[in-house]
Backbone atoms as SQL, in Angstrom:
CREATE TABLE atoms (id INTEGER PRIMARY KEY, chain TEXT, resi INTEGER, resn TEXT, atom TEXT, x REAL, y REAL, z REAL);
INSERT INTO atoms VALUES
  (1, 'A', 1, 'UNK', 'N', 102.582, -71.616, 61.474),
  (2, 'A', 1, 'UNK', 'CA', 103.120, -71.271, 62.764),
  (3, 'A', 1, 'UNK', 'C', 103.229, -69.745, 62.900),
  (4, 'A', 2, 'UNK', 'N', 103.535, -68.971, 62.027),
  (5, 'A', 2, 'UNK', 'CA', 103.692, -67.549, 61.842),
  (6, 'A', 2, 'UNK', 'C', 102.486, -66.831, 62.275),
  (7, 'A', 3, 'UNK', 'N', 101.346, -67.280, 61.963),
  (8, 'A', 3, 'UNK', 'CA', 100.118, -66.424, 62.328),
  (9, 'A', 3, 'UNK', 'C', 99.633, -66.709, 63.623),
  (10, 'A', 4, 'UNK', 'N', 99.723, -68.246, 64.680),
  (11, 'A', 4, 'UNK', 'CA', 100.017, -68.085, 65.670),
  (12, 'A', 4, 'UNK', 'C', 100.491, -67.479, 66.906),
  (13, 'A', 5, 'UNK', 'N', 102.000, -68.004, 66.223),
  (14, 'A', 5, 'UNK', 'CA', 103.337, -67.195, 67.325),
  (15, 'A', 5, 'UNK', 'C', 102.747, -65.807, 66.859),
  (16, 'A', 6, 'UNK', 'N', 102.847, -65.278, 65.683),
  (17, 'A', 6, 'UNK', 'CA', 102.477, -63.251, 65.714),
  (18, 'A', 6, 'UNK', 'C', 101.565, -62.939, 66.757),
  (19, 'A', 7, 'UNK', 'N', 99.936, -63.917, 66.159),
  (20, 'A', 7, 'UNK', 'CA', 99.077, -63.211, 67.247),
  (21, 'A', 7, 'UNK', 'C', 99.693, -63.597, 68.738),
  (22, 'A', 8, 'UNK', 'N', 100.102, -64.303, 69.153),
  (23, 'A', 8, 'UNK', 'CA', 100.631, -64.323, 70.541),
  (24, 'A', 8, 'UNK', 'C', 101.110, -63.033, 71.131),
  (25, 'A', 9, 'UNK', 'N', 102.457, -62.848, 70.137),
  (26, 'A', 9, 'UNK', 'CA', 103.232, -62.006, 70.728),
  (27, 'A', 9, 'UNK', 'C', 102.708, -60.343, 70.467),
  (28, 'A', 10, 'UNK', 'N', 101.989, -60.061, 69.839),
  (29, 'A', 10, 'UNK', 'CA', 100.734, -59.219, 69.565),
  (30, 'A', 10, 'UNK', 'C', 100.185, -58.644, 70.955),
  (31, 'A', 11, 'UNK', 'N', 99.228, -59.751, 71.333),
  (32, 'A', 11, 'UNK', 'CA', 99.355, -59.954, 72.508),
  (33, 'A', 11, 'UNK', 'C', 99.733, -60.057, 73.649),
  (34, 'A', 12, 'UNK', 'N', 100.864, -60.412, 73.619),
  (35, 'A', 12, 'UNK', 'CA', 102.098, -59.718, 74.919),
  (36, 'A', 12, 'UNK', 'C', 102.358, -58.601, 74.914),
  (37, 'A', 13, 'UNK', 'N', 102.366, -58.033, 73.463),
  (38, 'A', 13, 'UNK', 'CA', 102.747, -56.597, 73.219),
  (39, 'A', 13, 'UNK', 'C', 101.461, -55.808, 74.142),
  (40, 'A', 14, 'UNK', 'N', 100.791, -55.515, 74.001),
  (41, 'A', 14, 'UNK', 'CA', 99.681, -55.097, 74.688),
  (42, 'A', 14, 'UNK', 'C', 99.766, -54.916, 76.377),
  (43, 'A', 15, 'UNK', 'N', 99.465, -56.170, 76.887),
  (44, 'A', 15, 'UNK', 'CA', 99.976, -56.820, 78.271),
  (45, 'A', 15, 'UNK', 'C', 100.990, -56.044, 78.908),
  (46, 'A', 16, 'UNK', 'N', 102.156, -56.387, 77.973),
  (47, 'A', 16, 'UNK', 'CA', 103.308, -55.227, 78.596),
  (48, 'A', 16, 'UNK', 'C', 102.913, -54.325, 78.453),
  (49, 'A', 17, 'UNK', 'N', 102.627, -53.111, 77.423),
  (50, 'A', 17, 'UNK', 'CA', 102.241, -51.889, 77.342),
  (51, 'A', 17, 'UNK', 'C', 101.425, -51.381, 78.877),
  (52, 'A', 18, 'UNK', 'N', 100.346, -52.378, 79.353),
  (53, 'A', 18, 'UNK', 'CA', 99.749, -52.190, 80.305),
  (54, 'A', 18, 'UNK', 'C', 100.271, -52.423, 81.691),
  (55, 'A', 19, 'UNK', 'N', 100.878, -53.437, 81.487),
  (56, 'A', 19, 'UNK', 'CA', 101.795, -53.908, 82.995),
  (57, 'A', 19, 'UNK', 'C', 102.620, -52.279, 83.406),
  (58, 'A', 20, 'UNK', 'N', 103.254, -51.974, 81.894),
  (59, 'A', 20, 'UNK', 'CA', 104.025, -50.702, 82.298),
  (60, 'A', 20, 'UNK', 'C', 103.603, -49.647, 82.904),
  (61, 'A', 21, 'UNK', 'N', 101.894, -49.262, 82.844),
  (62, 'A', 21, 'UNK', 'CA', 101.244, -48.203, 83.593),
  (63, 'A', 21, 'UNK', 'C', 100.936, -48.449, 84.695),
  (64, 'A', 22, 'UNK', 'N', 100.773, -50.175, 85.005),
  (65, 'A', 22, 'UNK', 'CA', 100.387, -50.123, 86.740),
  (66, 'A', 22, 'UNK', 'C', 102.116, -50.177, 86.992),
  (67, 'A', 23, 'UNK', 'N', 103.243, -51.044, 86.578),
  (68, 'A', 23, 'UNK', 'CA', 104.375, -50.458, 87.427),
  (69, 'A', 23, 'UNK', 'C', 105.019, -48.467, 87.264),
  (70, 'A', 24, 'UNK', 'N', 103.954, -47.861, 86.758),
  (71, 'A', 24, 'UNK', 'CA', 104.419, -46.331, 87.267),
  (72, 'A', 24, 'UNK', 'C', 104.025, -46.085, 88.235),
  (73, 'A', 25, 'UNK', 'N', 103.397, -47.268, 89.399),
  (74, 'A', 25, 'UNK', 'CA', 102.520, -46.848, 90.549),
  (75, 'A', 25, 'UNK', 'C', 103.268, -47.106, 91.346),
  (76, 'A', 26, 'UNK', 'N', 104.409, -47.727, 91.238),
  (77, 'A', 26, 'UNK', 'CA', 105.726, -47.961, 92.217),
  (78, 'A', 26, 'UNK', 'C', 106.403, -46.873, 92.387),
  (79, 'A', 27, 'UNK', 'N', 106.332, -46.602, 93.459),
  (80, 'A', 27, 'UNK', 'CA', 107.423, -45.313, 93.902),
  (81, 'A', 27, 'UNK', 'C', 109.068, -45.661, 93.797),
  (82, 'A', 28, 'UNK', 'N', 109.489, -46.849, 93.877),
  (83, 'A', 28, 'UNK', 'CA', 110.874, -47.297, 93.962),
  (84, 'A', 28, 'UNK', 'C', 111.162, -47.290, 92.601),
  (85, 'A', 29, 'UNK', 'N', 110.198, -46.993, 91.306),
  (86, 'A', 29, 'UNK', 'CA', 110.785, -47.502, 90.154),
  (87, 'A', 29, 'UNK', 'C', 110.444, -45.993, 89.292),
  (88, 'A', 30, 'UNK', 'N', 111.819, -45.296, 88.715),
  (89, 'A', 30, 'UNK', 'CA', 111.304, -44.221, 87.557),
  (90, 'A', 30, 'UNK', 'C', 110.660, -44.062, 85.979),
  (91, 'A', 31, 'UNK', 'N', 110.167, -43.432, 86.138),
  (92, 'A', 31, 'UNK', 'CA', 109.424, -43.534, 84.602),
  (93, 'A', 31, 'UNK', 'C', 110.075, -43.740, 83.390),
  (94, 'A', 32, 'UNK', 'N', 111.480, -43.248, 83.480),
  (95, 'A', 32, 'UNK', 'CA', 112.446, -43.673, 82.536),
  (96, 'A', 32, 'UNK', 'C', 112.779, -45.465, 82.720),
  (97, 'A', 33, 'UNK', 'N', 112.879, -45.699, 83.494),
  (98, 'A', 33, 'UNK', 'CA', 113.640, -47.353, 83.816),
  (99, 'A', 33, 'UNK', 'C', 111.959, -48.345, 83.441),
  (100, 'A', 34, 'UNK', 'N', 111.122, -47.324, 84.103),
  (101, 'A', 34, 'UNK', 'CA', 109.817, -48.520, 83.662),
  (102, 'A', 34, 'UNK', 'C', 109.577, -48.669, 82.343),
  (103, 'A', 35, 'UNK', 'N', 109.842, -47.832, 80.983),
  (104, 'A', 35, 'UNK', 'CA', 109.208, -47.040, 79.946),
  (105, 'A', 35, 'UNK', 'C', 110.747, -47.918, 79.414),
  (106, 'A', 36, 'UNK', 'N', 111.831, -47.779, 80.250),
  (107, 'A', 36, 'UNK', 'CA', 112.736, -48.725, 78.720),
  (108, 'A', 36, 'UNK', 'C', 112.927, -49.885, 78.919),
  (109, 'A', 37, 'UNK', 'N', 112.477, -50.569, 80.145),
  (110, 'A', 37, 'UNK', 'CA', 112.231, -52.065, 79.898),
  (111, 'A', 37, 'UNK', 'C', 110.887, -52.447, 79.212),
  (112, 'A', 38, 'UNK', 'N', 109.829, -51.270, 79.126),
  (113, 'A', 38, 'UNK', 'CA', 108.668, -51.903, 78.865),
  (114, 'A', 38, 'UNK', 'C', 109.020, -51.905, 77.224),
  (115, 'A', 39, 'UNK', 'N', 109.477, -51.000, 76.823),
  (116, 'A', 39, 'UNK', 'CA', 109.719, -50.481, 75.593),
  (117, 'A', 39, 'UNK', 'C', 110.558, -51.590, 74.524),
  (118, 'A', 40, 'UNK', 'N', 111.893, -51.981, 75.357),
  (119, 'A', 40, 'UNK', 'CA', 112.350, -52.802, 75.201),
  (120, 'A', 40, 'UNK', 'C', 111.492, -54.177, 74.568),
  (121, 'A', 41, 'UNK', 'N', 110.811, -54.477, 75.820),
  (122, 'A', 41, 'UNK', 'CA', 109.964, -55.976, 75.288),
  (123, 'A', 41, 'UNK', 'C', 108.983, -55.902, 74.541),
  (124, 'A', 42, 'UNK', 'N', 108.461, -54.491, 74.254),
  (125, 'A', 42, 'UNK', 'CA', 107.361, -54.311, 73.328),
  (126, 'A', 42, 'UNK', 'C', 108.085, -54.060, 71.831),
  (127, 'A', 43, 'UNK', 'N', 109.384, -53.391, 71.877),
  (128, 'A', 43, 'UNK', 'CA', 109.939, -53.460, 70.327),
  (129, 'A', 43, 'UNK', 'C', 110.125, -55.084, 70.145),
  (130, 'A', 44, 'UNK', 'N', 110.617, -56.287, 71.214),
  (131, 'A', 44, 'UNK', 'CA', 110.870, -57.882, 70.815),
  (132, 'A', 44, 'UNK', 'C', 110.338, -57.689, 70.514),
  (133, 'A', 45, 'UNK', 'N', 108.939, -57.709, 70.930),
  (134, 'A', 45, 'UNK', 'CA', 107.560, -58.403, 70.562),
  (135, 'A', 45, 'UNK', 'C', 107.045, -58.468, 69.202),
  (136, 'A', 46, 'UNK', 'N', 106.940, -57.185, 68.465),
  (137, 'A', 46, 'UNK', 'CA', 107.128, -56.367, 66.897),
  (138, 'A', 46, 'UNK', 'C', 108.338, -57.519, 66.236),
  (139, 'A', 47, 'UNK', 'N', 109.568, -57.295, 66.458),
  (140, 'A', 47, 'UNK', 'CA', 110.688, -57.736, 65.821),
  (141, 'A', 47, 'UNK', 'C', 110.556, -59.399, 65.551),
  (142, 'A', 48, 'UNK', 'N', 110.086, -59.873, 66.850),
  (143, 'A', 48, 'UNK', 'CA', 109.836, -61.239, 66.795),
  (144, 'A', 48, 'UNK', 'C', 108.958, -62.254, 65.618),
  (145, 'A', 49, 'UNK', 'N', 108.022, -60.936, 65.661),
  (146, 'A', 49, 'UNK', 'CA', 106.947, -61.545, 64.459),
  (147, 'A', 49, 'UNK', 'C', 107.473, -61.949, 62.889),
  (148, 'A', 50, 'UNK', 'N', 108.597, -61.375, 63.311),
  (149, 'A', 50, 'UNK', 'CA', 109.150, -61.671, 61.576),
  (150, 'A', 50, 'UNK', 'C', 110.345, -62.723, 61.508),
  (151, 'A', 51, 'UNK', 'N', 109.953, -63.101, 63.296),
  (152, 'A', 51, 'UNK', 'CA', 111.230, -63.781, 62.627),
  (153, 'A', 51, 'UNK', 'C', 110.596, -65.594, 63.520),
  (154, 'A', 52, 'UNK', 'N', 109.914, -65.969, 63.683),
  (155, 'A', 52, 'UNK', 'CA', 109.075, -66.564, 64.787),
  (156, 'A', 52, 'UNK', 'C', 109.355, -67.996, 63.604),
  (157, 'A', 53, 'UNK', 'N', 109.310, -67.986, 62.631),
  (158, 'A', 53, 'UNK', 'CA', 109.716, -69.299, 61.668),
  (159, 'A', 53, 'UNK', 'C', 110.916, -69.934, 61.419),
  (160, 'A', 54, 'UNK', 'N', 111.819, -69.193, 62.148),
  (161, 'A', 54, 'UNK', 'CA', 113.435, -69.335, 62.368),
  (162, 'A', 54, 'UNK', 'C', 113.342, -69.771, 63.770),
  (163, 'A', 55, 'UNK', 'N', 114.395, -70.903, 63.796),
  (164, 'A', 55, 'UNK', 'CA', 115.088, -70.849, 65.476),
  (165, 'A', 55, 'UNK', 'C', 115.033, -70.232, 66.596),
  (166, 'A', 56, 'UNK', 'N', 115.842, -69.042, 66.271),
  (167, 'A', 56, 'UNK', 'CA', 116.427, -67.939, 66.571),
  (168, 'A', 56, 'UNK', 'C', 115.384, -67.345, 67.134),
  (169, 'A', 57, 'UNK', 'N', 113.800, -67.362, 66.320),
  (170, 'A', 57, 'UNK', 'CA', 112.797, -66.446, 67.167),
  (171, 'A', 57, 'UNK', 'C', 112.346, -67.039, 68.035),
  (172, 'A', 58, 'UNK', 'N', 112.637, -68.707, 67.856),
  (173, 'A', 58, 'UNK', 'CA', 110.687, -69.758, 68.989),
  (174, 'A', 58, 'UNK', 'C', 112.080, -69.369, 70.162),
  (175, 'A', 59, 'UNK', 'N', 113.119, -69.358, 70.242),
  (176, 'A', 59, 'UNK', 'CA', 114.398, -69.414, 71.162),
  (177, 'A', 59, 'UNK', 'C', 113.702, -67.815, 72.190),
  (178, 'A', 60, 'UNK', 'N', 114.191, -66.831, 71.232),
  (179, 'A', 60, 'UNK', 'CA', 113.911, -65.478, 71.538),
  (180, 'A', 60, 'UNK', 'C', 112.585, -65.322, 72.006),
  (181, 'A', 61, 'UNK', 'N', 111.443, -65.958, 71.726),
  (182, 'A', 61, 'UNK', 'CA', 110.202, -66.046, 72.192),
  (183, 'A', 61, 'UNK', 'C', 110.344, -66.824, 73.612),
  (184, 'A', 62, 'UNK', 'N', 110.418, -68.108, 73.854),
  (185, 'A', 62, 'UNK', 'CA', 110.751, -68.429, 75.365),
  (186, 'A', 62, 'UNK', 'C', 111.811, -67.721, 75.980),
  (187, 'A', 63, 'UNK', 'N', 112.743, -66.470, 76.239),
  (188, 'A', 63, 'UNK', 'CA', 113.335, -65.873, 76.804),
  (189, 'A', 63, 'UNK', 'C', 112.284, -64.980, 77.055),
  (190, 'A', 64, 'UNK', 'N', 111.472, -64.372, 76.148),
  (191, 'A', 64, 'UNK', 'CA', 110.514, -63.102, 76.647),
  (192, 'A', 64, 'UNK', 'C', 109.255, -63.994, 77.338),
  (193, 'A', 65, 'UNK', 'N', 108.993, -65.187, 77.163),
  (194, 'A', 65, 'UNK', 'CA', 108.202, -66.003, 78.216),
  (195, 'A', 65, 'UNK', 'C', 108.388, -66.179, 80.059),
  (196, 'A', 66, 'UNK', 'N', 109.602, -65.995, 79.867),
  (197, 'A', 66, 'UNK', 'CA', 110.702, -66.491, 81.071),
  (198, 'A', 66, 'UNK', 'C', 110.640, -64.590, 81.324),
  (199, 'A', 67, 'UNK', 'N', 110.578, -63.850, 80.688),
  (200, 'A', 67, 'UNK', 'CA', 110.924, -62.557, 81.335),
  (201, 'A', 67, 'UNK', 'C', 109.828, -62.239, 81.740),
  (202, 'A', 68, 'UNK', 'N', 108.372, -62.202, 81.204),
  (203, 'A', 68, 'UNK', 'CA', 107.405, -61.532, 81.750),
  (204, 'A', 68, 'UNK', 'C', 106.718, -62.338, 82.759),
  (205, 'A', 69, 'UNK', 'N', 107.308, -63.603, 82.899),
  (206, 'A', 69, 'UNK', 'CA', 106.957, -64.619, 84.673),
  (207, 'A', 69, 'UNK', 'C', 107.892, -63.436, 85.434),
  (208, 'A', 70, 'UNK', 'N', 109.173, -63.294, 85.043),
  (209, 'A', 70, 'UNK', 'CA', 110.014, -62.975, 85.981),
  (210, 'A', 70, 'UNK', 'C', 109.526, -61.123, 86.679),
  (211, 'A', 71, 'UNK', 'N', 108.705, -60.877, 85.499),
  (212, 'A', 71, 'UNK', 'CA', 108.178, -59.301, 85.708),
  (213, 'A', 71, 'UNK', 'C', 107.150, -59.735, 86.565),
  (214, 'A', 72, 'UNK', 'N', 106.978, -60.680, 87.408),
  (215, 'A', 72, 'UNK', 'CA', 106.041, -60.734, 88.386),
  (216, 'A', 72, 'UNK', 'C', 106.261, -60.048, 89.649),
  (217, 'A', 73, 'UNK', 'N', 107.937, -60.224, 89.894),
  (218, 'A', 73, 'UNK', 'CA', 108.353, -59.655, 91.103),
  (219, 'A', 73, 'UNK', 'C', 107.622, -58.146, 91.037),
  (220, 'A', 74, 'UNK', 'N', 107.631, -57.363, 89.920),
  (221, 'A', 74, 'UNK', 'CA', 107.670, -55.577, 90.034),
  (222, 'A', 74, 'UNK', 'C', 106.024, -55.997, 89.788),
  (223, 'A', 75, 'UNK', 'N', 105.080, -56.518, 88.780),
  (224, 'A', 75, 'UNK', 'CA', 104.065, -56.079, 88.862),
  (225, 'A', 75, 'UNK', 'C', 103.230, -57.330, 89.039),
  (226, 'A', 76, 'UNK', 'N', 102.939, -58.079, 90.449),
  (227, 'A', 76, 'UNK', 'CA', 102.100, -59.435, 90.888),
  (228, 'A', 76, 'UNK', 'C', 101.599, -60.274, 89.641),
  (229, 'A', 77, 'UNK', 'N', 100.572, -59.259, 89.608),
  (230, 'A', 77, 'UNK', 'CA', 99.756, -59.896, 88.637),
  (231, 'A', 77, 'UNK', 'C', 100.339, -60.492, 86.941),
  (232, 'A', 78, 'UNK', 'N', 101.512, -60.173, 87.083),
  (233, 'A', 78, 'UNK', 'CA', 102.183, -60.598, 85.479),
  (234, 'A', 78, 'UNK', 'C', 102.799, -62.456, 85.866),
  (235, 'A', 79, 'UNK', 'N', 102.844, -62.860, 86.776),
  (236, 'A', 79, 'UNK', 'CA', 103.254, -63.786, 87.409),
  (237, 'A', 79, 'UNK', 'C', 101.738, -65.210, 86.450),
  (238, 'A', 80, 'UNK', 'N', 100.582, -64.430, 86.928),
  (239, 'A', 80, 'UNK', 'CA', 99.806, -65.310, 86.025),
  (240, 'A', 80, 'UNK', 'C', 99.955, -64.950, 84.940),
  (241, 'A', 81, 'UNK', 'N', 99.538, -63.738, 84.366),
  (242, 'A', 81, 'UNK', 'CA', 99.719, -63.448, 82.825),
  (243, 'A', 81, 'UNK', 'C', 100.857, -64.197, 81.869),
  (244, 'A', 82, 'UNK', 'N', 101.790, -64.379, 82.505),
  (245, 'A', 82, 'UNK', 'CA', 103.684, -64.630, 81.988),
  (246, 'A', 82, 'UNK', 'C', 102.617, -66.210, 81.766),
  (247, 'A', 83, 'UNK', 'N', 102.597, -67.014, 82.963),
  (248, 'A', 83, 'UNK', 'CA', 102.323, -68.254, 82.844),
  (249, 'A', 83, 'UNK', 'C', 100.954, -68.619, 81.547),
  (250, 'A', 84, 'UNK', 'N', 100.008, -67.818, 81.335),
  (251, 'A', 84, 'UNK', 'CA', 98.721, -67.975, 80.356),
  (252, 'A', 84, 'UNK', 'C', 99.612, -67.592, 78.769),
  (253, 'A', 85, 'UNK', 'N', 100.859, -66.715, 78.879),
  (254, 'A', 85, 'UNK', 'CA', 101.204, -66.217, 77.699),
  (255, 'A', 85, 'UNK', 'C', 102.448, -67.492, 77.229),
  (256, 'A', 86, 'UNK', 'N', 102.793, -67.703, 78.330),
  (257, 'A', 86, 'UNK', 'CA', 103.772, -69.403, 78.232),
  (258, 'A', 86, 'UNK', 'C', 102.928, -69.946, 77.412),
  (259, 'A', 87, 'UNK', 'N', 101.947, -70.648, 77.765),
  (260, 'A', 87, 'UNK', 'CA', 101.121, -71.696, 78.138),
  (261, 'A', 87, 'UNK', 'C', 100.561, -71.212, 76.145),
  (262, 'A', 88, 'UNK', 'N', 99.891, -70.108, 75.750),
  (263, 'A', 88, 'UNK', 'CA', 99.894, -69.990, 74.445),
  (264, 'A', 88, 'UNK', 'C', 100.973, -69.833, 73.531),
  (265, 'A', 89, 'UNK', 'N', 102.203, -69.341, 73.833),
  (266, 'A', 89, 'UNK', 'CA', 103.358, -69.410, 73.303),
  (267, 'A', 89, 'UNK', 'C', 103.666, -70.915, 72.796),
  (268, 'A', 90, 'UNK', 'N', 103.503, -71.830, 74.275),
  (269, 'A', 90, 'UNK', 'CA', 103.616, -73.214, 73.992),
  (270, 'A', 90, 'UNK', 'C', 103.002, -73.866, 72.592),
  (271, 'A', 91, 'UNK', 'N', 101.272, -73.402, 72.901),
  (272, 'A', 91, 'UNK', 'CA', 100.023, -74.037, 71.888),
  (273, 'A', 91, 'UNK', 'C', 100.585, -73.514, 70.546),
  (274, 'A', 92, 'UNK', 'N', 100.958, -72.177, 70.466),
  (275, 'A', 92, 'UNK', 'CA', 101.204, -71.958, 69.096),
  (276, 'A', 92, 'UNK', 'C', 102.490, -72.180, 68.212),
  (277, 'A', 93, 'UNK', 'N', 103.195, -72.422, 69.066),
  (278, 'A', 93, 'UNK', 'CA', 104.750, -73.059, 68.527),
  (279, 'A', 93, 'UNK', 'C', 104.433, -74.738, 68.001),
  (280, 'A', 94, 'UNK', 'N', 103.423, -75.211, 69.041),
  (281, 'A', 94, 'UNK', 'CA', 103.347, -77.097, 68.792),
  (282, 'A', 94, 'UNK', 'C', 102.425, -77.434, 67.776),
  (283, 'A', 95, 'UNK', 'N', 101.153, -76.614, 67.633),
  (284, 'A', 95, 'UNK', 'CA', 100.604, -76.356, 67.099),
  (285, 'A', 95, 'UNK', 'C', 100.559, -75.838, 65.653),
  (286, 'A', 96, 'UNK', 'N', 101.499, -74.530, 65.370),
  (287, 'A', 96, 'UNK', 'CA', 101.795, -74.260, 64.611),
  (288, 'A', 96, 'UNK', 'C', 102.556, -75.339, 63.996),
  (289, 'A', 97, 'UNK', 'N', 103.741, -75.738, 64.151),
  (290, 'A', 97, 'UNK', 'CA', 104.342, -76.762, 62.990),
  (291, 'A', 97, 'UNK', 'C', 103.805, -77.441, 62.791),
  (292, 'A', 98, 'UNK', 'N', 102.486, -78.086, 63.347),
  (293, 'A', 98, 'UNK', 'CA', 101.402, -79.423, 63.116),
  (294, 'A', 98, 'UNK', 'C', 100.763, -78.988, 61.873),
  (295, 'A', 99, 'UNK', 'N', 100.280, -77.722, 61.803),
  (296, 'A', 99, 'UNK', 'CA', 100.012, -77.353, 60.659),
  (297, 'A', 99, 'UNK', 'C', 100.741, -77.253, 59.484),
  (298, 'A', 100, 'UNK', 'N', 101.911, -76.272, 60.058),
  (299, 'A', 100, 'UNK', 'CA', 102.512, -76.214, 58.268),
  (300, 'A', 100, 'UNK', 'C', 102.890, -77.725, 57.615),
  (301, 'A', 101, 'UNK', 'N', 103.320, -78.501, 59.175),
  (302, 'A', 101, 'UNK', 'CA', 103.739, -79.819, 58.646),
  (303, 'A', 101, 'UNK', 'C', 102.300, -80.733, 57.849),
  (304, 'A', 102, 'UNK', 'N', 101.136, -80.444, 58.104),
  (305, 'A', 102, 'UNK', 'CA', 100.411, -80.971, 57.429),
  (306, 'A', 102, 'UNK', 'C', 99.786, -80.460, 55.776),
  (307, 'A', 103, 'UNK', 'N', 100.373, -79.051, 55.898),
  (308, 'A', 103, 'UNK', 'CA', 99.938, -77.787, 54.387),
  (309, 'A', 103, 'UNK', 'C', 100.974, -78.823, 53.650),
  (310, 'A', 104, 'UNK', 'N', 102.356, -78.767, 53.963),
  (311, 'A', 104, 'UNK', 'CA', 103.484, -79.793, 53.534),
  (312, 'A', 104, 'UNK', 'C', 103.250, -80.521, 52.971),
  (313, 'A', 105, 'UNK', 'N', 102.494, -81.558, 53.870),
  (314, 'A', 105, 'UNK', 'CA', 102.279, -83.128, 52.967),
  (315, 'A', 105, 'UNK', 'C', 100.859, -82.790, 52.116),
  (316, 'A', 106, 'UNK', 'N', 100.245, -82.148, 52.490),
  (317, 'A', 106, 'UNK', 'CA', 98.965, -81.484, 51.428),
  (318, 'A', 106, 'UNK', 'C', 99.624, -81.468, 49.802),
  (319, 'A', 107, 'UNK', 'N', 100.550, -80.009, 50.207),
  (320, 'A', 107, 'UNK', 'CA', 101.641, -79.466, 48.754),
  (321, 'A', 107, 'UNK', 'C', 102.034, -80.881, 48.315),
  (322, 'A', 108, 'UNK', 'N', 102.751, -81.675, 49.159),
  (323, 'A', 108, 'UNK', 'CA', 103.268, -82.622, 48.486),
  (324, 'A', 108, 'UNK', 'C', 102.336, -83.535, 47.556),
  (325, 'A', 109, 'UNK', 'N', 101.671, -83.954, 48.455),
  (326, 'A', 109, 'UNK', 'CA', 99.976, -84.852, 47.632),
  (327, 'A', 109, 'UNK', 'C', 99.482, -84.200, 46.283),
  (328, 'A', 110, 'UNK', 'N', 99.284, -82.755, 46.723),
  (329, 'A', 110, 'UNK', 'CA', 98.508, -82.012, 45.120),
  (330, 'A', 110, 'UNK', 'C', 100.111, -82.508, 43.932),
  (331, 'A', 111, 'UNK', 'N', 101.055, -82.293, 44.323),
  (332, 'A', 111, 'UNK', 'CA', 101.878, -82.134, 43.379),
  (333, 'A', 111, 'UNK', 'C', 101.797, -83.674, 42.756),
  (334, 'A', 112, 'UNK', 'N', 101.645, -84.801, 43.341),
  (335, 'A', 112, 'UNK', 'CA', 101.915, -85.879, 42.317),
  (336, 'A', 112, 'UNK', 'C', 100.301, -86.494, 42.433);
């Protein structure tokens, strides 16, 4: 599940980085306020990766799912992006435990 969820959020990391240069094209929004929310979700994104095998992160991962739909209002186009980065967030969370749960019964099999 770890190499999944990482590359995902890898990937968001990016996304945001970029979302953040088209919202400097908003006149209503300053370069400081765009640069520490973007900043913000791009340090999760990093932090998350280490922790994405715990609770605490697949939890913390659908909150930053739910935030970059919600970053649709300031930059349109994140409205699909949020939903395609859901939508792999999803695959690699369901996905991922299908696997380790099958390395599992693998380990278990070699051992007896």
């Amino acid at each position: 599940m770890r190499t999944l969820c990482s590359s995902t959020l890898i990937g968001e990391f990016f996304v945001i980085g970029f979302a953040g240069l088209v919202a400097m094209k908003d006149p209503d929004l300053s370069a400081g306020t765009v640069w520490t929310v973007s900043g913000i979700a791009m340090v999760l994104c990093v932090l998350l990766c280490g922790m994405v095998t715990r609770r605490a992160g697949v939890v913390l991962g659908w909150a930053l799912q739910i935030a970059l739909i919600v970053s649709g209002v300031v930059v349109p186009t994140m409205y699909f992006l949020g939903a395609v980065f859901a939508g792999l967030w999803w695959a690699s969370v369901h996905f991922g435990r299908k696997a380790d749960a099958a390395k599992a019964r693998m380990a278990a099999q070699a051992e007896s």
